[in-house]
C-alpha positions in Angstrom: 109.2 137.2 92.1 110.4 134.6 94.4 110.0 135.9 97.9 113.2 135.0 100.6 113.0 133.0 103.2 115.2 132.7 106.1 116.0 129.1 107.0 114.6 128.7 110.3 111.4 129.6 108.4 112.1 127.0 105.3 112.9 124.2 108.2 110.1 125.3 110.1 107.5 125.2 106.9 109.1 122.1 105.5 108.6 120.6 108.8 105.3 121.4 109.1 104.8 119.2 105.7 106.2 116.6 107.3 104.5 116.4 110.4 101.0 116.7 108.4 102.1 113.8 106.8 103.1 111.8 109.8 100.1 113.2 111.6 97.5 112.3 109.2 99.2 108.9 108.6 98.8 108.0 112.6 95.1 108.9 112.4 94.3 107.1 109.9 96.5 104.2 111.5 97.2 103.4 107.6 99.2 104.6 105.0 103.0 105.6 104.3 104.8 108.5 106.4 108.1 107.6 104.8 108.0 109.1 101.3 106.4 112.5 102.7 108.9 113.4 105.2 111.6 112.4 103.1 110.0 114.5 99.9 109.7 117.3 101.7 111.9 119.7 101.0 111.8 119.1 97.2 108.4 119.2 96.9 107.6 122.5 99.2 110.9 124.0 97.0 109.1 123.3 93.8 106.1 124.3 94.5 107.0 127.6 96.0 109.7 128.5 93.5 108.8 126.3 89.9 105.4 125.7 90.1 103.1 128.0 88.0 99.3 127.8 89.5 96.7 129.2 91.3 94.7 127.5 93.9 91.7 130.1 93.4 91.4 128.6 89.5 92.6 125.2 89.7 91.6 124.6 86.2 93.9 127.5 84.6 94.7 126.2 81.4 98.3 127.6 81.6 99.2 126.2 85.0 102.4 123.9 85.2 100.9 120.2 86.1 102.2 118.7 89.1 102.1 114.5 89.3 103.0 112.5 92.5 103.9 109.2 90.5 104.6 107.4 93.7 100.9 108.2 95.0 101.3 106.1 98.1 102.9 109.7 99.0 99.6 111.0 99.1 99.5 113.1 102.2 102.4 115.0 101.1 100.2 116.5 98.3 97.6 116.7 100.5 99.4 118.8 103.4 100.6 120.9 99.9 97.4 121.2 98.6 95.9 122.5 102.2 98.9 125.3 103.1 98.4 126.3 99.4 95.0 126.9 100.3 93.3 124.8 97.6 89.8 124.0 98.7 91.3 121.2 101.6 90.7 121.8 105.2 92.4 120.4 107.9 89.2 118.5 108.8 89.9 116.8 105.6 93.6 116.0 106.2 92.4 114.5 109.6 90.0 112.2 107.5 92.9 110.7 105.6 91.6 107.1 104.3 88.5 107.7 105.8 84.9 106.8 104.2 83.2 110.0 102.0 86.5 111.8 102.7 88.4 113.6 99.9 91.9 112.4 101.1 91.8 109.2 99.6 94.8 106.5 100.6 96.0 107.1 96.7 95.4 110.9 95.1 92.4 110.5 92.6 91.6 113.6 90.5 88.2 115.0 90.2 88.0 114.0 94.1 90.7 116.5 95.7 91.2 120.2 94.8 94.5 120.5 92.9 95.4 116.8 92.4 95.8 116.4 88.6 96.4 112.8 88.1 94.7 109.6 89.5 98.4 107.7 91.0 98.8 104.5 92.7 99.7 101.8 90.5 103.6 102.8 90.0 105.1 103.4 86.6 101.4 105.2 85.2 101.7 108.3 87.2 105.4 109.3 85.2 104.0 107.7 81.9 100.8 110.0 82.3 103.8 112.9 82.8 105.2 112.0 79.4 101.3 112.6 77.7 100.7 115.8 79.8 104.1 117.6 78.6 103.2 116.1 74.7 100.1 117.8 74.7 101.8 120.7 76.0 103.7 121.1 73.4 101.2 120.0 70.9 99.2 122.9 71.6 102.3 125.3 72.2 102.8 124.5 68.7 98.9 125.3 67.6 99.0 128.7 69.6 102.8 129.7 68.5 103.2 132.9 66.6 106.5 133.2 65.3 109.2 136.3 66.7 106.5 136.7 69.9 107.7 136.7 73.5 104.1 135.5 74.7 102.7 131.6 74.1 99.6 130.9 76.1 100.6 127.4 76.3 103.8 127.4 77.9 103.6 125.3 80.7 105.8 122.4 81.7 105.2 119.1 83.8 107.0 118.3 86.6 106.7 114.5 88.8 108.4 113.2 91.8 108.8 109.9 91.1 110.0 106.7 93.3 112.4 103.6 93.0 109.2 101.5 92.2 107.9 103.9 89.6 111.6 103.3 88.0 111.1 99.9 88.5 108.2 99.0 86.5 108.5 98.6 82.9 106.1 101.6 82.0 108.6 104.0 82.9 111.2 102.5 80.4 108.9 103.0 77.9 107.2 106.3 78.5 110.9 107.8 79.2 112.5 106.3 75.8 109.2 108.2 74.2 110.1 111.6 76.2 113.4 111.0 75.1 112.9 110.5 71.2 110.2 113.4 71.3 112.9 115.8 72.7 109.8 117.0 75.5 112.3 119.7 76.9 109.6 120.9 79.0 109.3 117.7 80.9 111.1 117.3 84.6 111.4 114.4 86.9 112.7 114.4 90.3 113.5 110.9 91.3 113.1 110.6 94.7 116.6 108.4 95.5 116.0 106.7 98.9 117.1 103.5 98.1 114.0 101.9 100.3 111.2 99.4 99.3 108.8 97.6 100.9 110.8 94.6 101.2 114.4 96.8 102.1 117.4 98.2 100.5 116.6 98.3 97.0 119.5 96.5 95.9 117.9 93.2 97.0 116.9 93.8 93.7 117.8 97.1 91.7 121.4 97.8 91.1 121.0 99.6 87.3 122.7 102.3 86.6 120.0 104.7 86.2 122.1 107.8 84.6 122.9 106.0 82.5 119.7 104.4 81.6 118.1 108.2 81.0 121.3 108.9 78.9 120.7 106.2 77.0 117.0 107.4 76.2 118.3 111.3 75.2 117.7 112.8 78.9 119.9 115.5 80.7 120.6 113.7 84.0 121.6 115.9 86.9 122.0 115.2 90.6 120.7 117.0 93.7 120.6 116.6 97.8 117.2 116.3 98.7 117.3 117.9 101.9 119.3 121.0 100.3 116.9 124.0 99.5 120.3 125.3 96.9 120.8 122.0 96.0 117.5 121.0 94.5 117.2 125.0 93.1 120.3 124.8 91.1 119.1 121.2 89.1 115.4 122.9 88.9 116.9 126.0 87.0 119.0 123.6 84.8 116.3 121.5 84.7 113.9 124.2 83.3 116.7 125.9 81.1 115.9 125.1 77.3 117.9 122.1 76.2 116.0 119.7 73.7 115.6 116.9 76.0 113.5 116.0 79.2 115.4 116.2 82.0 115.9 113.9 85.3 117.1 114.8 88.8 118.2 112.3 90.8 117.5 113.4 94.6 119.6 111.7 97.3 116.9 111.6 100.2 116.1 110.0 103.6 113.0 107.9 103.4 111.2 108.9 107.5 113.8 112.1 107.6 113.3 113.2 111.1 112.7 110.0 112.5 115.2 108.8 114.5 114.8 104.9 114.8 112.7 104.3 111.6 114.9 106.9 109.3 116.4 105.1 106.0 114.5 102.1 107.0 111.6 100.2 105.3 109.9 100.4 108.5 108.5 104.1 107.5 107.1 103.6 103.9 104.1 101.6 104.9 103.2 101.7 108.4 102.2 104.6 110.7 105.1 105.5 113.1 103.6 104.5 116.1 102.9 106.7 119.2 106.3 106.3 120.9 108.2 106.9 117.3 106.4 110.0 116.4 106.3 111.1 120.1 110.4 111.1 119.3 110.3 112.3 115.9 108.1 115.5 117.8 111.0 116.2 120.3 113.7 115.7 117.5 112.1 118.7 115.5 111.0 120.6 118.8 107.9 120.5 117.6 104.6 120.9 120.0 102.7 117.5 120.9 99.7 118.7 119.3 98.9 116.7 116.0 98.3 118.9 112.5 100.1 122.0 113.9 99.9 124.9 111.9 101.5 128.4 113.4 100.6 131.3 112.5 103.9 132.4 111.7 103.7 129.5 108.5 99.9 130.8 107.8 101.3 134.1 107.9 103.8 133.0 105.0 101.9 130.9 103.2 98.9 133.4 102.5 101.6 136.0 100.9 102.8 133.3 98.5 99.2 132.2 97.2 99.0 136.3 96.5 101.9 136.0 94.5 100.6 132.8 92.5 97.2 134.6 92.1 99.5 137.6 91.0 101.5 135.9 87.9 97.9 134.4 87.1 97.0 138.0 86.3 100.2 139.0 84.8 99.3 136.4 82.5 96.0 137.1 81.8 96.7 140.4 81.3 99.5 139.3 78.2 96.7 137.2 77.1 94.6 139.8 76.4 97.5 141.4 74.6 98.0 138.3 72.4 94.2 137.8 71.5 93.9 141.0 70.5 97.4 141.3 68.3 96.5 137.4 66.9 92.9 136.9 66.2 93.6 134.2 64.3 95.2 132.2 66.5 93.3 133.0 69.6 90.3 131.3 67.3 92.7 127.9 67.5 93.0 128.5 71.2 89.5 128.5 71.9 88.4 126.0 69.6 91.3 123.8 71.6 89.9 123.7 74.8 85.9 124.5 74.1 85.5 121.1 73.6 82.7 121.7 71.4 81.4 119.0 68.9 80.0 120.0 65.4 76.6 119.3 65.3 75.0 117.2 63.1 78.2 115.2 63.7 76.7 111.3 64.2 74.9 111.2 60.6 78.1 112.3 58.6 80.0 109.5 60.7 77.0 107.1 59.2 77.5 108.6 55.4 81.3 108.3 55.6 80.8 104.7 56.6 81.2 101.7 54.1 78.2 99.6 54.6 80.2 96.3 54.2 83.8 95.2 55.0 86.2 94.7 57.9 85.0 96.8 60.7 88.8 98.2 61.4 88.5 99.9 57.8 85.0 101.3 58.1 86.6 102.4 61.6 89.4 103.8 59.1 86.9 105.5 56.9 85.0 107.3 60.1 88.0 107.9 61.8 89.1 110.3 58.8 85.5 111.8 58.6 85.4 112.5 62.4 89.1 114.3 62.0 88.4 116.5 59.4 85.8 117.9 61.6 87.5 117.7 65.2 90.9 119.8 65.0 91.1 118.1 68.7 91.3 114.8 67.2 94.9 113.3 67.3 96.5 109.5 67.7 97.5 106.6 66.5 98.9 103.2 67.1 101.6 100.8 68.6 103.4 100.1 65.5 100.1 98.4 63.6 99.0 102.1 61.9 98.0 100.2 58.9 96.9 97.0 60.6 94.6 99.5 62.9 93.0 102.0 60.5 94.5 104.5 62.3 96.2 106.6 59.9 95.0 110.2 59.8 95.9 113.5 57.5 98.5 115.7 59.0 102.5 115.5 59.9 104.0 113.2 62.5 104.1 114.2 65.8 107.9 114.5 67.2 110.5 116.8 67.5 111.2 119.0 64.7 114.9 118.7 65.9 114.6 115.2 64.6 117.0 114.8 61.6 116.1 113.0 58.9 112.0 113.2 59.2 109.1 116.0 59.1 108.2 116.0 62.5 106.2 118.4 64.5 104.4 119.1 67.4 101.7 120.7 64.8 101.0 117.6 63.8 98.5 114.8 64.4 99.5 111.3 63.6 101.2 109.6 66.5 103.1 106.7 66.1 104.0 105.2 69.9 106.0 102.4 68.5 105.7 98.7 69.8 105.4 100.7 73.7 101.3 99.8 74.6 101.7 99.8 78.5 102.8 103.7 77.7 100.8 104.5 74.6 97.4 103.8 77.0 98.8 105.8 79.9 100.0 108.5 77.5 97.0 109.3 75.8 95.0 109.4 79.6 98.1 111.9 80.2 97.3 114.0 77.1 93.4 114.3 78.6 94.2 115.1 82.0 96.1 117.6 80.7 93.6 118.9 78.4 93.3 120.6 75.3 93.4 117.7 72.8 91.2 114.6 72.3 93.5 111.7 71.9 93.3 107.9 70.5 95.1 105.4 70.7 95.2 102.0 68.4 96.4 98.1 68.7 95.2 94.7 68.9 92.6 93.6 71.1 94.7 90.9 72.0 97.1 93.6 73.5 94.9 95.2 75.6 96.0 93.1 78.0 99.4 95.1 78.2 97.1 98.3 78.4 94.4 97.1 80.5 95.7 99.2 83.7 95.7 102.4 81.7 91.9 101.3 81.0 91.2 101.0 84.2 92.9 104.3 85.4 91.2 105.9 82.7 87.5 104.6 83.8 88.9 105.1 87.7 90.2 109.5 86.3 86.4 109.9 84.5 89.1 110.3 81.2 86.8 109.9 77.8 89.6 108.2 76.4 89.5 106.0 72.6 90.8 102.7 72.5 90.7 100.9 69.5 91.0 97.5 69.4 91.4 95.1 66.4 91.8 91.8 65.3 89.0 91.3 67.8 88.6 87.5 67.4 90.0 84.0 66.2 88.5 84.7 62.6 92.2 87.4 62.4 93.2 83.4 60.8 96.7 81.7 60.8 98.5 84.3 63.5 97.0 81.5 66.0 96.0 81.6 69.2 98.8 83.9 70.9 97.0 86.8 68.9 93.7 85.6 68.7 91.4 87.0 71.9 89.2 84.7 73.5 88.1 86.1 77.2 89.1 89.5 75.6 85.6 91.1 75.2 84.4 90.3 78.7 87.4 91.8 80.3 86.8 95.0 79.2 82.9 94.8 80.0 83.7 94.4 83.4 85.5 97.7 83.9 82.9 100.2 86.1 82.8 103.2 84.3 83.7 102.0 80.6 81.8 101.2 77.5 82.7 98.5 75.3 81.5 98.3 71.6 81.2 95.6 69.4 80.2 96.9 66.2 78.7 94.8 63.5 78.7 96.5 60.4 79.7 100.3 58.8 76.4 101.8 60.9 77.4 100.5 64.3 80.8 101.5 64.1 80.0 105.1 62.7 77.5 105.3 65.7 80.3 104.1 68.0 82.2 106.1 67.4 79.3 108.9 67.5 79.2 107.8 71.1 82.9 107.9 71.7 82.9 111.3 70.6 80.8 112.8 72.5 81.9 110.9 75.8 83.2 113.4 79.0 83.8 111.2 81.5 83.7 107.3 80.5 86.5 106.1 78.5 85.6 104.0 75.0 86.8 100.7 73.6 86.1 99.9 70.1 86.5 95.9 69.4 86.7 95.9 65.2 87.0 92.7 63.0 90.2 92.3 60.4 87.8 90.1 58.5 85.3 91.6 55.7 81.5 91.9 57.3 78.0 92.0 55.1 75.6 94.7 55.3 73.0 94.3 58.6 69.6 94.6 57.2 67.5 95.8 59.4 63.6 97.0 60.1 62.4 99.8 58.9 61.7 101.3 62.1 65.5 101.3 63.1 66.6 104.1 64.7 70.4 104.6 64.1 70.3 106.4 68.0 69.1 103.0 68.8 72.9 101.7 68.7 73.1 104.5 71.9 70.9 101.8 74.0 73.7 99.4 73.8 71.3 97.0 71.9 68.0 96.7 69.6 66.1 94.3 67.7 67.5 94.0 64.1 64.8 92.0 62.9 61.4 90.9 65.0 58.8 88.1 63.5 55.4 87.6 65.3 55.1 84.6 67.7 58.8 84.1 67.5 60.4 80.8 69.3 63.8 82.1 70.1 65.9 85.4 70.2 69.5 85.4 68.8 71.8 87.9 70.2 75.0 88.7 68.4 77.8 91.2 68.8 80.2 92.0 65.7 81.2 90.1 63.5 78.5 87.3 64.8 75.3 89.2 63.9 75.4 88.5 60.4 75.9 85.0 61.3 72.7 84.9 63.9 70.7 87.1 60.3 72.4 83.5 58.5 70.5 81.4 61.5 67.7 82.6 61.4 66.9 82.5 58.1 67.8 78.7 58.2 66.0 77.8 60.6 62.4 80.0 58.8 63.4 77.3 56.3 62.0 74.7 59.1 59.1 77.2 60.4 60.9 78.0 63.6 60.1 81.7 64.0 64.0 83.8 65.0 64.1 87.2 66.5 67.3 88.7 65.6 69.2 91.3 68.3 72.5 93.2 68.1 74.1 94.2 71.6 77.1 96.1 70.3 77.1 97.4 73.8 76.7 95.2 76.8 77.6 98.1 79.0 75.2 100.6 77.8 72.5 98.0 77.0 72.6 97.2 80.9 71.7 100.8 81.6 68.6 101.3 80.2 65.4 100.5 81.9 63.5 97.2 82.4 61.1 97.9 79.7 63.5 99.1 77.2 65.2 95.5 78.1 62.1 93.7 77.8 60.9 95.0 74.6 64.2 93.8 73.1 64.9 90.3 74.7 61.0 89.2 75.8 60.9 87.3 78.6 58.5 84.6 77.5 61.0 84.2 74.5 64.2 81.4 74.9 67.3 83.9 74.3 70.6 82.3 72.1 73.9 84.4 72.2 76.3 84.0 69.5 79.9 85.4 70.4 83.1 84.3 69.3 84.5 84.2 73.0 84.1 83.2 76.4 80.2 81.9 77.2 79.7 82.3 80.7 78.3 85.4 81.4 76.1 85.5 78.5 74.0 83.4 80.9 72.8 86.4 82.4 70.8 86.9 79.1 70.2 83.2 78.2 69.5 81.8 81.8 71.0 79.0 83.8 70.1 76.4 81.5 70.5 78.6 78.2 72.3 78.0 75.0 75.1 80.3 74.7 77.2 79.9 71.5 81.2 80.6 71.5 84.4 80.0 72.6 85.3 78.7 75.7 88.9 77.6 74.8 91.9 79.3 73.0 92.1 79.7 69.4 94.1 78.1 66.5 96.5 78.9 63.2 94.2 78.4 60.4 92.4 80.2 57.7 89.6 82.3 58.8 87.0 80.0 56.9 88.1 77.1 58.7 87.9 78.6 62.0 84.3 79.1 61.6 83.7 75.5 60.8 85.8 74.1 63.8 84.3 76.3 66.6 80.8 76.1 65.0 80.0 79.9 64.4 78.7 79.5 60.9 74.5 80.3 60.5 74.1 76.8 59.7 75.7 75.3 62.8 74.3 77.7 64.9 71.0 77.1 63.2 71.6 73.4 64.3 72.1 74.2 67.6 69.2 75.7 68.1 67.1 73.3 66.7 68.3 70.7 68.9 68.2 73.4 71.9 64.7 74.1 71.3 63.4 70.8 70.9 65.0 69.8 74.6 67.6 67.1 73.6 
């Protein structure tokens, strides 16, 4: 039931949003008072009216997710969040941007109560919208029972979005996805102020943007931001079943309510100032205390979270009903979102691996074992399916109102087309959302298109699967435009995020082992396209030892010099070293699959793989320099410090010297100081 409100009150709440906002924004002497006020009224509408949630269980699977796109709006969620009475004081709205505070300058999720995506970076907070309402209907799909008027997954997405989320090129993708996947329960409200940092936006936007969402398979409709029946009459078209996501474009005010800084560019990033909000105060007769609250609002607001917490029990309540009347499916339900892992999982992974061969087909080969276990499992690739070893039983996901093909949300092959800024930020949308445990598949090369989705997935805690092929020069004659060079270290340097490098059919079956059982750091798999021998190793190999991020593969008493490889140069350091026995120079062989992990284990760990009376050599087709953190100042570290070249795989290896018996050579010369 949606409880009336008279308009002095509306003005008077929706004011009180503002003025948080504002408020908070002064304190902090930081931050952007523009957006807030001039969001407002659409936000405080949708969340009273659209919304489905409940701030005493912010984790209620069912909930409708909320996403601020244009996150720099941050303390309008925050003023929401509070007068919603999610677990955020008004102690912690007056610490906006402050140190240990959990108001941060950008909403983070994990951090603050009832913020569901980590936004910022513009463009990732709509794509993550897109991956949120496909998992939504993924799992709508799993739970469905056919001729029932109850679906325990029903919810939709909603996300306010700005001109600079429109802007960047993730949105074009992520929309033309929403578009071709028909994800009717999918709503954006564009937020149409027609301000930048810079100025007007047509110093450098002047598209057509209904046209552009026609043109992708959206319903378009228009709304006046600052009009309560307005913006209700688009929402309830908006929500109305149609077969396609839906944008409103909101005609707003950027600074609504102040009168000199109003529809200028000098409200989005800068406090008001004292004498401006002084003004803006006496324009909404408003008292000259900051973070005003009256009780009259309180009183208003405390009814409403009743009324949340009220459908939450309605719901539960028809959720009962359904469990009992479909057994069956309330088994799917909970095996969606237990999250649970069979056990004995990481040997099976190891027995379904090939021994030998290109690491992106014993990827293949795992991939297949690991989702005929994991229902949860779902992905696939940027166009490259084959390419990737990504291909997995089931039908392809899409619209079943797509003529011409088997699509269904049932299914579990993705195909994300030649779109990897959105595929990453999709698949971080799908786990925010929860329920499903997405991958998502291209070359490594092209992580540099997805390497912000990384990063927001490492920044969200998201246990997110990236795999990433073709991982060096030796993918041959596609030259140097595909071939990755500084590729490997890039990713190592993300906080929060594990790299692997596998070598062989056992490292990438315990890799993925890893990946699995992740919660909260996301995974990148670096496999070869080129065929790789066997690893022999020693007998006392523990395959859990791939877990430490690196072992010892082979050890020899009173060796002279440790070789570390990664991947597809381990077998080529096993090549080394039994060259150089040939001359009686003793070669301890160790694989670091894992730089990331491999730094977190303890110093003994450490020093019982890499010795510190023993020279250490590192062998990686890529950049050299911060091996040297291994090898020392003055060590030898083998690799690539240039781009590649078109050329047979074979002759690669001879030009950049990554053949045993060049690195052999090296060594020799190395060790004997010349």
């Amino acid at each position: 039931m949606i409880v009336s409100l008279s308009t002095a009150l509306r003005r008077e709440i929706t004011t009180t949003i503002r003025m948080l906002a504002a408020d908070g924004v002064e304190r902090a002497n930081s931050g952007h008072p523009g957006a807030p006020m001039g969001l407002a009224d659409i936000a405080f509408l949708l969340w009273d009216e659209f919304l489905r949630f409940d701030p005493k269980d912010p984790s209620w699977a069912a909930r409708d997710r909320f996403v601020l796109s244009c996150g720099h709006a941050s303390m309008l969620q925050y003023a929401l969040v509070h007068l919603w009475g999610y677990d955020v004081s008004m102690d912690d709205l007056k610490s906006f941007r402050q140190w240990g505070s959990i108001t941060p300058g950008h909403p983070e999720v994990g951090m603050t109560p009832g913020v569901e995506v980590t936004t910022g970076p513009l463009g990732q907070g709509v794509a993550n919208s897109v991956g949120m309402a496909l998992a939504a209907k993924m799992l709508a799909a799993r739970t469905d029972v056919e001729g029932a008027d109850f679906n325990p997954m029903s919810q939709r997405v909603f996300a306010i979005c700005s001109d600079g989320d429109l802007m960047e090129g993730i949105s074009y993708e992520a929309a033309s996805m929403a578009g071709h996947w028909s994800l009717d329960n999918l709503v954006w409200l564009y937020d149409d102020n027609k301000i930048t940092i810079d100025g007007s936006i047509d110093l450098a936007f002047s598209e057509n943007v209904e046209g552009r969402f026609e043109s992708f398979g959206w319903r378009v409709l228009r709304a006046d931001g600052h009009d309560a029946d307005s913006i209700r009459a688009a929402l309830n078209t908006a929500v109305a079943e149609d077969c396609r996501p839906t944008i409103i474009i909101c005609r707003t005010h950027i600074g609504y309510g102040s009168p000199n800084k109003v529809d200028s560019s000098k409200s989005h990033g800068s406090p008001l100032g004292t004498d401006e909000l002084a003004l803006t105060r006496a324009g909404f007769d408003w008292p000259e205390a900051p973070f005003h609250v009256s009780d009259g609002v309180r009183a208003w607001f405390s009814e409403a979270i009743d009324r949340k917490t009220s459908a939450h029990t309605d719901w539960a309540s028809s959720m009962a009903d359904w469990r009992g009347q479909n057994p069956a499916k309330a088994k799917i339900y909970d095996t969606l979102w237990s999250g649970e892992l069979p056990d004995g999982l990481a040997q099976r992974l190891i027995d379904a691996a090939p021994p030998s061969g290109a690491t992106r087909k014993t990827s293949q080969a795992v991939l297949n074992a690991a989702t005929a276990e994991i229902e949860t499992l779902v992905g696939g690739s940027a166009d490259l399916t084959g390419s990737n070893g990504s291909a997995i039983a089931g039908r392809i996901v899409g619209s079943p109102n797509r003529e011409g093909h088997d699509f269904g949300f049932d299914g579990r092959q993705i195909h994300y087309g030649i779109r990897e800024h959105a595929m990453g930020a999709l698949t971080n949308g799908m786990l925010l959302h929860g329920g499903l445990r997405p991958f998502s598949a291209t070359f490594l090369v092209f992580s540099d298109y997805m390497r912000p989705t990384v990063r927001l997935a490492a920044l969200s805690h998201l246990a997110n699967i990236f795999i990433f092929t073709h991982d060096s020069v030796f993918l041959g004659e596609d030259g140097p435009t595909h071939q990755p060079i500084e590729h490997h270290w890039a990713l190592r340097s993300i906080p929060n995020s594990v790299y692997f490098r596998p070598a062989d059919g056992m490292e990438v079956a315990m890799s993925w082992a890893w990946a699995l059982n992740s919660t909260k750091t996301p995974v990148s798999l670096g496999l070869t396209r080129q065929g790789l021998p066997t690893i022999e190793r020693d007998a006392s190999f523990n395959a859990e030892d791939v877990f430490k991020g690196g072992y010892v593969v082979t050890d020899v008493a009173d060796a002279a010099v440790t070789l570390v490889g990664t991947g597809s140069e381990l077998h080529v350091c096993v090549d080394a070293a039994k060259s150089l026995s040939a001359d009686g120079i003793k070669a301890r062989v160790v694989s670091i699959p894992s730089v990331d992990l491999f730094d977190e284990q303890d110093q003994a760990y450490v020093n019982s793989v890499l010795p510190a009376n023993i020279p250490v050599v590192t062998v990686e087709a890529g950049i050299t320099g911060p091996w040297r953190a291994y090898t020392g100042r003055d060590g030898l570290t083998i690799g690539i410090d240039r781009f590649g070249a078109s050329a047979p795989a074979g002759v690669l290896a001879e030009k950049f010297g990554l053949t045993g018996g060049q690195v052999a050579a090296r060594v020799r010369t190395h060790l004997s100081g010349e």
